[in-house]
C-alpha positions as CSV (number, residue, x, y, z in Angstrom):
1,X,-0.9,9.2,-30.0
2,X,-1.4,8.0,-26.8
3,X,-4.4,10.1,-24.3
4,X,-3.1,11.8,-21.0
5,X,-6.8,12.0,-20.0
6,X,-6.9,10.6,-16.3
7,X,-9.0,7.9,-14.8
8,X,-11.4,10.0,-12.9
9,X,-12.2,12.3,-16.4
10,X,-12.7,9.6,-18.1
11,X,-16.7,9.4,-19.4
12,X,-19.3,6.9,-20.6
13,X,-18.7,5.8,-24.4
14,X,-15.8,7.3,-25.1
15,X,-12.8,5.3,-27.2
16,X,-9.3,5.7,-25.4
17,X,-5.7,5.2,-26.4
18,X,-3.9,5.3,-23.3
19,X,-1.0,4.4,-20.9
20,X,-2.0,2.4,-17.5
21,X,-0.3,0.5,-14.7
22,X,-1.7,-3.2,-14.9
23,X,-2.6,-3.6,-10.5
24,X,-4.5,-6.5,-10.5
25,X,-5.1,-9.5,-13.3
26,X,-7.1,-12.3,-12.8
27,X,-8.0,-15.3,-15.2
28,X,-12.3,-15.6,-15.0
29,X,-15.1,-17.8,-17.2
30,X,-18.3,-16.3,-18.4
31,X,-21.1,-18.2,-18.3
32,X,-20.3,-20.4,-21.4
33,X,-17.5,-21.9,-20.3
34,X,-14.6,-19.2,-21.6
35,X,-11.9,-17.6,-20.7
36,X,-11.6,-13.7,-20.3
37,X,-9.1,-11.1,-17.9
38,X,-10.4,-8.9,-15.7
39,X,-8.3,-6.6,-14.9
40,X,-8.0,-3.3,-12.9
41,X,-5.6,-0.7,-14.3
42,X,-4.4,2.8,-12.4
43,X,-2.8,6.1,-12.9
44,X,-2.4,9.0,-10.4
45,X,-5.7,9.4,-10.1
46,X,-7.3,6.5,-9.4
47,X,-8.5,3.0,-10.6
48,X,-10.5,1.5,-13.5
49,X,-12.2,-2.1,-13.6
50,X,-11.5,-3.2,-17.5
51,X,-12.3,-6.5,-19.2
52,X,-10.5,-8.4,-21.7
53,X,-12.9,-10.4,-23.3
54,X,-12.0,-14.0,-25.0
55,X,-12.1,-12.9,-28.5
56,X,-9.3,-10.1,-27.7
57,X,-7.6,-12.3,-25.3
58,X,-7.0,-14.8,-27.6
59,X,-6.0,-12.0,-30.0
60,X,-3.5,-10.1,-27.7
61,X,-2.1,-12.6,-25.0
62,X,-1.5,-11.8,-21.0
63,X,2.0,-10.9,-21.7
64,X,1.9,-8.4,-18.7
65,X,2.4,-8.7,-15.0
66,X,1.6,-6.7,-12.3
67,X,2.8,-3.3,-11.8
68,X,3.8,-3.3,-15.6
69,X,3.2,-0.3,-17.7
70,X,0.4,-1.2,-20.5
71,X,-1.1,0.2,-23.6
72,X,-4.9,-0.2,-23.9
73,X,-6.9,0.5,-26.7
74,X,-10.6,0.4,-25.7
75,X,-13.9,2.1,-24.7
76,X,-15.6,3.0,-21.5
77,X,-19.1,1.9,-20.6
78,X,-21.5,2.1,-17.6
79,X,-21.7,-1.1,-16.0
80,X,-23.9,-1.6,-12.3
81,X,-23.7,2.4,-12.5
82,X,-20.0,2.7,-12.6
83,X,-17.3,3.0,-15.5
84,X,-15.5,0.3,-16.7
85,X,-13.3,-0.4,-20.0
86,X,-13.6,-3.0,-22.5
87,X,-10.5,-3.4,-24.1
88,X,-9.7,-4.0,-27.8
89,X,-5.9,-3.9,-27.9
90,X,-3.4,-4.1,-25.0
91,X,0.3,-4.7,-25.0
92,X,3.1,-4.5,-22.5
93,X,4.8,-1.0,-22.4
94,X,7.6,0.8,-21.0
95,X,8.1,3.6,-18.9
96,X,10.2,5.3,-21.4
97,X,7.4,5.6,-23.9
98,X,5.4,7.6,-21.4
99,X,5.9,11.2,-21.7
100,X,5.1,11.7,-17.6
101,X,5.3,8.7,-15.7
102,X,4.4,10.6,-12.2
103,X,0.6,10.8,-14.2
104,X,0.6,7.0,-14.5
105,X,2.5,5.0,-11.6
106,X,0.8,6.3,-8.0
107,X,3.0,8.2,-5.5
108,X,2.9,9.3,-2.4
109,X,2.0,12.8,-2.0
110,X,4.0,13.5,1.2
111,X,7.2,14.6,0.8
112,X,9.9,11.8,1.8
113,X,12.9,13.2,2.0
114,X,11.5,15.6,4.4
115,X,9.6,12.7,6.5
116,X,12.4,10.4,6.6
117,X,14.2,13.4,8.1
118,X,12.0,14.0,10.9
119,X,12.0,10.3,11.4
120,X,15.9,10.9,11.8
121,X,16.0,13.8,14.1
122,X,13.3,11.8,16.1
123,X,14.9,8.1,16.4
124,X,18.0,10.5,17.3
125,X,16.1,11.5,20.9
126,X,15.4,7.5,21.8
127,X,17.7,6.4,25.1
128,X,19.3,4.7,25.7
129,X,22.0,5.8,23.3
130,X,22.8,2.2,22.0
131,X,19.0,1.7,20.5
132,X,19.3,5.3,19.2
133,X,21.9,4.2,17.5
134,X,20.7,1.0,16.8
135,X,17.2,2.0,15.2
136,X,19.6,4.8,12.9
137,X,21.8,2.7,11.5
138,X,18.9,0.7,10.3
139,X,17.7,4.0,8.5
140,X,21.0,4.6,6.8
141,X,20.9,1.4,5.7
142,X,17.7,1.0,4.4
143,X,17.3,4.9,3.2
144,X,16.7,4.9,-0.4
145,X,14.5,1.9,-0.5
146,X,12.6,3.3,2.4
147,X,11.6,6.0,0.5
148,X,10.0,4.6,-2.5
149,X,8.7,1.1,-1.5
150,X,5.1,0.7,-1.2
151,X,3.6,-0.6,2.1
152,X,1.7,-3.2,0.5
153,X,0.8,-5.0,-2.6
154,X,-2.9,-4.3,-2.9
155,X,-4.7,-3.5,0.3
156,X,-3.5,-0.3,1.7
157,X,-0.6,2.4,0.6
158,X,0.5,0.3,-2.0
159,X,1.9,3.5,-4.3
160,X,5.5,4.4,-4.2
161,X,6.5,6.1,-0.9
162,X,3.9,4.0,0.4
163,X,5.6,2.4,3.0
164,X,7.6,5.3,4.6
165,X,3.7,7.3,4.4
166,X,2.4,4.6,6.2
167,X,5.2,4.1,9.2
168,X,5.3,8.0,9.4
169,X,1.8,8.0,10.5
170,X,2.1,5.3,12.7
171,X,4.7,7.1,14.4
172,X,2.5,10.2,14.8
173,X,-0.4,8.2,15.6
174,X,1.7,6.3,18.6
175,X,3.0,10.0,19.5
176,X,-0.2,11.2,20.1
177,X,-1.4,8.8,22.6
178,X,2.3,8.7,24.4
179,X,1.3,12.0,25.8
180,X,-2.1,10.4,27.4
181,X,0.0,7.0,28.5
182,X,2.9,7.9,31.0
183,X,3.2,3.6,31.7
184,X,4.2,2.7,28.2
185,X,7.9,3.2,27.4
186,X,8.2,6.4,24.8
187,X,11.7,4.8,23.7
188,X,10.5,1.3,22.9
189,X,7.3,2.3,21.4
190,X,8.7,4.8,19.2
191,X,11.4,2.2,18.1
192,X,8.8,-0.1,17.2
193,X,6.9,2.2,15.2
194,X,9.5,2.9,13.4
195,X,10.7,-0.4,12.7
196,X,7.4,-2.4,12.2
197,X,6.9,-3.0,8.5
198,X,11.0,-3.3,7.8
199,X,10.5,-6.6,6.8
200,X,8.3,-5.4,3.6
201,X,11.2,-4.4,2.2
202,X,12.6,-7.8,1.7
203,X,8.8,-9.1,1.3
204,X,7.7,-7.2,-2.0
205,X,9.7,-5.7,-4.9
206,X,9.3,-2.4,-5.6
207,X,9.3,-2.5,-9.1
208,X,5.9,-4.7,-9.1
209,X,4.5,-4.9,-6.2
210,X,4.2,-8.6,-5.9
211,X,5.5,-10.6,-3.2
212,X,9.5,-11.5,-3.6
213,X,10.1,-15.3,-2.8
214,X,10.9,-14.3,0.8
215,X,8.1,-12.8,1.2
216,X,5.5,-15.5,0.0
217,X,7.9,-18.4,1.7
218,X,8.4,-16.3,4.8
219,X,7.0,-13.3,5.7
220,X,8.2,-9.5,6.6
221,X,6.6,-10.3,9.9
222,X,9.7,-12.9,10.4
223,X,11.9,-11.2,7.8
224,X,11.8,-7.9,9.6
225,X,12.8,-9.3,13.1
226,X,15.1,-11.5,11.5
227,X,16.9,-8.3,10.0
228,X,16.9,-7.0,13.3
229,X,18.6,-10.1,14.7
230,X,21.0,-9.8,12.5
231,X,22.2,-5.6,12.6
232,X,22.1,-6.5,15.9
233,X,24.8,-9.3,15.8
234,X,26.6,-7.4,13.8
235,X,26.9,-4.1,16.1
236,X,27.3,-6.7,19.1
237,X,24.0,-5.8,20.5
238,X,22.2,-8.6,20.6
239,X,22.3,-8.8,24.2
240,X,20.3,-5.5,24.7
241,X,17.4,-6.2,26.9
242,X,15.5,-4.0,24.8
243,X,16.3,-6.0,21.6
244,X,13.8,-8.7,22.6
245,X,11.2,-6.0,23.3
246,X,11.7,-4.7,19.9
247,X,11.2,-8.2,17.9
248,X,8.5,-8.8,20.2
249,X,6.9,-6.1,18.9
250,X,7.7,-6.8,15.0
251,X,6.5,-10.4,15.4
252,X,3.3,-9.5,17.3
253,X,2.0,-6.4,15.8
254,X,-0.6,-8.0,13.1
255,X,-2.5,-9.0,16.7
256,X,-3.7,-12.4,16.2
257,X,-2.2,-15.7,14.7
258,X,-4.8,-15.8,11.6
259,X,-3.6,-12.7,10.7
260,X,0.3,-14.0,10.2
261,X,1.1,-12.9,13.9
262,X,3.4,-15.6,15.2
263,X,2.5,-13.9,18.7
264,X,0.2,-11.9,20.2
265,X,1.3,-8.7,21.6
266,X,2.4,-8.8,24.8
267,X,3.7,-5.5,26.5
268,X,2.0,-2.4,26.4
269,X,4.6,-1.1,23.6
270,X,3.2,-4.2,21.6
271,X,-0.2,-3.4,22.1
272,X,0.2,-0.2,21.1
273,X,2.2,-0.6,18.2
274,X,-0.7,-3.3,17.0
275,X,-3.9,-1.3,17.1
276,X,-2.1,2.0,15.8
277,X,-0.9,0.2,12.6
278,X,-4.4,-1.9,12.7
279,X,-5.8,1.9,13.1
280,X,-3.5,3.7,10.0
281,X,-4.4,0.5,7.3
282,X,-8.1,0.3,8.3
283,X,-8.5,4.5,8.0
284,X,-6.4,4.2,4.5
285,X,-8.4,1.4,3.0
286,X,-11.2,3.6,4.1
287,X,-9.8,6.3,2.3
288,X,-8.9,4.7,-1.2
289,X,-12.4,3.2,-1.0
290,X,-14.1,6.3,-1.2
291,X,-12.2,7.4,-4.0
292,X,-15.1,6.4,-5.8
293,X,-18.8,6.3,-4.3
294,X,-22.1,5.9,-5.9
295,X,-24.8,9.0,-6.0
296,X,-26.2,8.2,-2.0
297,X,-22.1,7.9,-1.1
298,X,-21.7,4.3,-0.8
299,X,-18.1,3.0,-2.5
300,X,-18.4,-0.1,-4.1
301,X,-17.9,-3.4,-2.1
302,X,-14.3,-4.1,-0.5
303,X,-13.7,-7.1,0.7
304,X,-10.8,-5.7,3.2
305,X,-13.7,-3.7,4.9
306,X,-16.4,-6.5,4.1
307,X,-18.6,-4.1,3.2
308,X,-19.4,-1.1,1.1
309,X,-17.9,2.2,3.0
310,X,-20.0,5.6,3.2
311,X,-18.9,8.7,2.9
312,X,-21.2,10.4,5.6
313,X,-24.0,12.6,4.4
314,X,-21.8,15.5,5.4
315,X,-19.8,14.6,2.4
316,X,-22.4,14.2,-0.4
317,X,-22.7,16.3,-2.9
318,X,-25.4,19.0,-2.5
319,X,-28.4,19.1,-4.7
320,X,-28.7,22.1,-6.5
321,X,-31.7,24.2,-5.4
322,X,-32.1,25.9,-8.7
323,X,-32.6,22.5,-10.7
């Protein structure tokens, strides 16, 4: 029978029978030449780095994709001072073979339903009345999904509920600094907040995280403001003025061209919207990194950060006097 022992309890030498979710998989060579996975698996508590070495590879298959449920057979070792599983047996599973899937698939811990509702009852005070309206019926439309999608595939909030986590904070974060910045149009910013990431709804399916074929051929930078385009059209809006403010916003708010930003952002909304999302992924990939730190609080290298993050000595563990 299958373990419900979690990620972060999991200990040096022990032999596990377990249920994961497969988040990354990548073919690699050792230094003779052959072919193994490595592979990092997750449940609600964090991530392990395993290895499928060519001798079980070519035993078991890679007859698993991303965001799939697996079942591993295999034992943890130490490896560069941190635990990693060798697996002997892995197949592809399904969710109805796991007693509690909330302990395997990541979720949001905020509560949606109550977020999306405060991100109701605020898009309802926007003026004028039109982009209330506008940015609401977007909402209704896009409610359930909203809820559950993750905000990315691997680098930051990618969980269910992910998404609407992410653009909640956002929101809060570009509330915050509304009430130091009387220039910057609360309507249009708080619009644009709200509406950033919609495209990643049509860029990456839910089910496993990877990119849909919209989203690899296109975009949700050009997705999302091409959904707007189109409600727009539809509610006979598209000659808002502040419709072009708001897909300014969408299409500029990863900054710079290298980083898929078609513009740069160009109104103070714009700006804002940028460096508050820029702000909310950096402090979140700073966040899952230090899920895991070494003995002196340094995570293990992330490329997103190009570096290693520390937790601050503040947050070490104490050393017990008594010892």
């Amino acid at each position: 029978m299958a373990s419900t022992v979690l990620i972060k309890d999991l200990s040096d030498g022990e032999q596990i029978l377990r249920f994961f979710e497969l988040r990354t998989k990548t073919l690699r060579k050792t230094r003779g030449g052959q072919i193994y996975l490595d592979l990092k698996l997750g449940d609600s508590s964090g991530e392990i780095s395993a290895k499928l070495w060519p001798e079980a590879l070519q035993k078991w298959g890679e007859g698993f994709d991303l965001g799939d449920i697996v079942k591993v057979e295999g034992r943890v070792e130490i490896f560069r001072d941190r635990i990693q599983l060798v697996v002997d047996k892995i197949r592809k599973a399904e969710e109805s073979e796991v007693s509690d899937i909330s302990t395997i698939i990541r979720t949001t811990e905020c509560n949606v339903d109550e977020v999306f509702d405060q991100m109701v009852q605020l898009a309802e005070t926007i003026k004028p009345a039109e982009l209330s309206n506008f940015v609401l019926e977007i909402l209704e439309r896009v409610c359930d999904q909203f809820k559950s999608a993750p905000a990315a595939k691997i680098i930051h909030h990618a969980y269910r509920g992910g998404l609407i986590e992410h653009t909640w904070s956002v929101v809060l974060k570009v509330l915050a600094i509304l009430e130091t910045e009387p220039k910057i149009d609360r309507s249009i910013a708080i619009s644009g907040a709200i509406l950033h990431d919609i495209g990643k709804l049509q860029e990456i399916s839910e089910g496993t995280r990877s990119g849909t074929i919209e989203g690899r051929l296109i975009g949700h930078v050009i997705l999302g403001a091409t959904f707007l385009k189109n409600v727009a059209l539809e509610l006979g809006l598209e000659n808002e003025p502040w419709l072009v403010e708001l897909e300014h916003i969408l299409l500029s708010h990863h900054g710079e061209p290298e980083f898929g930003a078609p513009v740069r952002p160009f109104t103070r909304e714009a700006i804002l919207v940028h460096f508050v999302d820029n702000l909310d992924s950096r402090l979140k990939i700073m966040d899952e990194a230090l899920e895991s730190v070494d003995s002196d609080g340094f995570s293990q290298y992330n490329k997103w950060l190009e570096g290693r993050a520390y937790s601050g000595a503040h947050l070490k563990p104490l050393e017990d006097e008594n010892v």
